[in-house]
C-alpha positions as CSV (number, residue, x, y, z in Angstrom):
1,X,0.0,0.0,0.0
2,X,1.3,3.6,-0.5
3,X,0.4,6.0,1.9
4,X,0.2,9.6,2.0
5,X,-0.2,11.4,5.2
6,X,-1.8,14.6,5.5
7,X,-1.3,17.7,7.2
8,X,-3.7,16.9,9.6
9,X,-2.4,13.8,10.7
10,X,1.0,15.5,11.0
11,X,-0.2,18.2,13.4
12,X,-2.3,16.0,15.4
13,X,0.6,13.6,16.0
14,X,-2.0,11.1,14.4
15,X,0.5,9.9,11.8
16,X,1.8,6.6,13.3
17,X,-1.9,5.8,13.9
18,X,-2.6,5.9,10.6
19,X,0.4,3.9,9.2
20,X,-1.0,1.3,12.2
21,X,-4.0,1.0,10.2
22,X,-2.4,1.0,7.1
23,X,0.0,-2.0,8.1
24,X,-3.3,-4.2,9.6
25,X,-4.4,-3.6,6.4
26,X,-1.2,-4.4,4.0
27,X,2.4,-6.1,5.0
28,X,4.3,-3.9,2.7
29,X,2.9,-0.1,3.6
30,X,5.0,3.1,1.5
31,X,5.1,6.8,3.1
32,X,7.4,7.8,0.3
33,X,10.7,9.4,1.8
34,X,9.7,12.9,-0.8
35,X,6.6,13.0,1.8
36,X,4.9,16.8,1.8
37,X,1.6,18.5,2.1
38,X,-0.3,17.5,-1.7
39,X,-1.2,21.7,-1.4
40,X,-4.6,20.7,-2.4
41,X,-5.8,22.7,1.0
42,X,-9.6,22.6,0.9
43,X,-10.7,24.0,-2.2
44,X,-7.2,25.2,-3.2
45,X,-6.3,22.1,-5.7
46,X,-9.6,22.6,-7.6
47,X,-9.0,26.2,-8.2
48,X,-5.4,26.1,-8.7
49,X,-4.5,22.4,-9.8
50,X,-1.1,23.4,-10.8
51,X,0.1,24.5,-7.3
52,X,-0.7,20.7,-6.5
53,X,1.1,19.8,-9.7
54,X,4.6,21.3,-8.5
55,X,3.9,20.2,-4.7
56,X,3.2,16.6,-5.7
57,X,5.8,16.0,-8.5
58,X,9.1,14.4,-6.2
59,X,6.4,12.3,-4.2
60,X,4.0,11.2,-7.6
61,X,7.9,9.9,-9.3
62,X,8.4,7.9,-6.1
63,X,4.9,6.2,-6.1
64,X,4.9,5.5,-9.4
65,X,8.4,4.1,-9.7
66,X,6.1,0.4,-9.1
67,X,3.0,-0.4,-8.6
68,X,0.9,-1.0,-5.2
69,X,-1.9,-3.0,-4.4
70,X,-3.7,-0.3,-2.6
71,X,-3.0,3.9,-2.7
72,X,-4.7,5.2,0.7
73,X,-4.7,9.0,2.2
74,X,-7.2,10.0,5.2
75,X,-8.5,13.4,3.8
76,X,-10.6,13.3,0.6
77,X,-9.2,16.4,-1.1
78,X,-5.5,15.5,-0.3
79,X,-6.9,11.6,-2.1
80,X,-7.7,13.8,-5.3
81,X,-4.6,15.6,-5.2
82,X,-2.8,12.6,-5.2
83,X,-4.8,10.7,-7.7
84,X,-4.4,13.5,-10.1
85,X,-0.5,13.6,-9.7
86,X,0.0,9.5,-9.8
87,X,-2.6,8.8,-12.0
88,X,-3.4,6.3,-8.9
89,X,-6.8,5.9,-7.5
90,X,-5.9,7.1,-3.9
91,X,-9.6,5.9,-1.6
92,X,-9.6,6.8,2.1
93,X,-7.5,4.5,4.3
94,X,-11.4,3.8,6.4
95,X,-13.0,2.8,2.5
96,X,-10.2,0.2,2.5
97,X,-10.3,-1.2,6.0
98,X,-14.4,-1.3,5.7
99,X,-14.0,-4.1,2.5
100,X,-11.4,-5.8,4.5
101,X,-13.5,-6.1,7.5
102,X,-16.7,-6.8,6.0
103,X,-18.5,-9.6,6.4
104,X,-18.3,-12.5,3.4
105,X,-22.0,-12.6,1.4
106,X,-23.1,-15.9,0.5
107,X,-23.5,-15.7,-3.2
108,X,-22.5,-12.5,-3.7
């Protein structure tokens, strides 16, 4: 799994929390080492998708130097911001724990 932190998690002190999740969820879990804020901030990367562009661009060549199984951030706008700049389908790291903790249905 690669996963990108966010701000949030970073000022909270929240972020080995989330790789703990993260690694019940995947035995090989990525925080690329070019780790920054996606500078999507709220609205920010809608308005201005380039200032995510430049932000992104060390961290997007790490993650896409192989493939993952799973690409998981905690914030929705910072999972846009990174899907645009991998090309990746980043999903919240809770999406991802939900289908692996569901329940099996018969026939489904």
């Amino acid at each position: 799994m690669a996963l990108h932190p966010t701000c949030s998690t970073a000022h909270l002190g929240a972020d080995e929390a989330l790789r703990g999740v993260a690694a019940a969820l995947s035995a090989d879990v990525t925080v690329p080492d070019s780790w920054g804020c996606c500078a999507f901030a709220g609205d920010r990367g809608l308005l201005h998708p380039e200032v995510t562009a430049v932000a992104t661009a060390r961290q997007a060549a790490e993650i896409n130097s192989r493939s993952y199984d799973a690409y998981a951030s905690c914030n929705r706008t910072c999972e846009i911001g990174m899907t645009r700049a991998t090309g990746r389908p980043y999903r919240h790291i809770l999406e991802l724990l939900d289908e692996a903790t569901a329940p099996a249905v018969p026939g489904a």
